[in-house]
C-alpha positions as CSV (number, residue, x, y, z in Angstrom):
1,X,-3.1,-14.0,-9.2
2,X,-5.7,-14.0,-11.5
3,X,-8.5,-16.4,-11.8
4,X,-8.2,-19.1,-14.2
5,X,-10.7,-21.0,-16.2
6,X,-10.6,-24.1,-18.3
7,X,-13.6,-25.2,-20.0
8,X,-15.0,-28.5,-21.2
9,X,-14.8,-30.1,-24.5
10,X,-18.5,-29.1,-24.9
11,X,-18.2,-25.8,-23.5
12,X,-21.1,-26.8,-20.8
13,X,-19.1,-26.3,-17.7
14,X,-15.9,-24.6,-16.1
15,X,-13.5,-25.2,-13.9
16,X,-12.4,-22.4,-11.9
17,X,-9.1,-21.7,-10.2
18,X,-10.0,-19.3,-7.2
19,X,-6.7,-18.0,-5.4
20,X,-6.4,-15.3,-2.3
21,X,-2.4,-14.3,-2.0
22,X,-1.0,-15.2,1.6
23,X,-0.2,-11.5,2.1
24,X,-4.1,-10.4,1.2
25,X,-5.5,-12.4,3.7
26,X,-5.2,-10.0,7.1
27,X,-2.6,-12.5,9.3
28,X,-5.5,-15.4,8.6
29,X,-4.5,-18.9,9.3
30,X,-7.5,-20.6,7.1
31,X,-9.7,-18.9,4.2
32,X,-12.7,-20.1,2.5
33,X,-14.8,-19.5,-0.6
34,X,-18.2,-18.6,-0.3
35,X,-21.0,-17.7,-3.1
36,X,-24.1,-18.1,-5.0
37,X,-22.3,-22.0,-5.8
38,X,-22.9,-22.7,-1.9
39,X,-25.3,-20.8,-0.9
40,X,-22.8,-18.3,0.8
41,X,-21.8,-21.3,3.1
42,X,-18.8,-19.4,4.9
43,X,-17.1,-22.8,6.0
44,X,-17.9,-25.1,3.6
45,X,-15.6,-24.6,1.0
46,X,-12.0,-24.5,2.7
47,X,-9.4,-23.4,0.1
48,X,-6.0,-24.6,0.5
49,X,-2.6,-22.7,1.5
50,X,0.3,-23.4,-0.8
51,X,3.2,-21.5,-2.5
52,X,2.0,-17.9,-1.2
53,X,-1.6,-18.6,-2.2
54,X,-4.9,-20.1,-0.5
55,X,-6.5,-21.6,-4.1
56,X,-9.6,-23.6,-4.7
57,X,-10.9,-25.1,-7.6
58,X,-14.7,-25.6,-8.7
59,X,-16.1,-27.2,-11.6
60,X,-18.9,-24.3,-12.6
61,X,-22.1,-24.8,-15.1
62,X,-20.7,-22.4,-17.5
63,X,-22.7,-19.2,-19.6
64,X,-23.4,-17.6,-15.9
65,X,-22.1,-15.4,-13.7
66,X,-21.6,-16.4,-10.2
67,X,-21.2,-13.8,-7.2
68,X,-19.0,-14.9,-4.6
69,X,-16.2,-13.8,-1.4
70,X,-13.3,-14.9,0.2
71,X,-13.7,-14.9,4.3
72,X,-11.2,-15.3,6.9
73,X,-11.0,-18.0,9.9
74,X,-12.2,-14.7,12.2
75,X,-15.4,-14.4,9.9
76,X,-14.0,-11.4,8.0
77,X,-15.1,-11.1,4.2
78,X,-12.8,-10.2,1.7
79,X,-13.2,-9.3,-2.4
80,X,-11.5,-10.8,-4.7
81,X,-8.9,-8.1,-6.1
82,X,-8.8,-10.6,-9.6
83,X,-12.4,-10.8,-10.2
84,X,-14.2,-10.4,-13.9
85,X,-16.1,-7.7,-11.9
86,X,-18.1,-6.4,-8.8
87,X,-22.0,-6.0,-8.1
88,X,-23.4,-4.0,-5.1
89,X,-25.0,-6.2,-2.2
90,X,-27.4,-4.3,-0.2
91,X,-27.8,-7.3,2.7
92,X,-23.8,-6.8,2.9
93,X,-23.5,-2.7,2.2
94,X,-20.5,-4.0,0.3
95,X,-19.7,-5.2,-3.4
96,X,-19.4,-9.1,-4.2
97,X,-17.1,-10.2,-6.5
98,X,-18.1,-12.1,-9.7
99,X,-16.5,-14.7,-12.2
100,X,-18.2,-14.7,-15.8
101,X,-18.3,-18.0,-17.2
């Protein structure tokens, strides 16, 4: 599923629909959203599991990108397959997915 955005009346900020299919997430029990938004905190933002989908929504200053990963209860990081697009991170040796706002 992709990601969804709804913007403000002013345009100034974005809320953003993140969602991981149940089937995507390797067997995990929990998943959690981690980024540039929280300082790649890898358990602070817990995302919810619901109809086939772990989703989590953030409200996002908007006219930015933001990089950002799913990771797994075992501490396993996972790409978004949905995302606006990918940039290389050379702490990781892997590609983050981003959401352009």
């Amino acid at each position: 599923m992709p990601l969804t955005k709804k913007y403000s009346k002013d345009k100034s900020t974005c809320t953003v629909a993140f969602s991981l299919p149940v089937d995507a997430a390797g067997g995990a029990k929990k998943i959690f959203l981690a980024g540039e938004f929280n300082d790649w905190e890898p358990t602070k933002l817990p995302m919810r599991k619901a109809k086939g989908l772990f989703s989590v929504s953030l409200e996002l200053p908007a006219d930015a990108p933001y990089q950002y990963r799913y990771v797994t209860d075992a501490g396993v990081w996972l790409n978004d397959t949905e995302a606006d697009c990918y940039v290389y991170n050379a702490f990781a040796d892997a590609d983050n997915s981003v959401v352009v706002l």
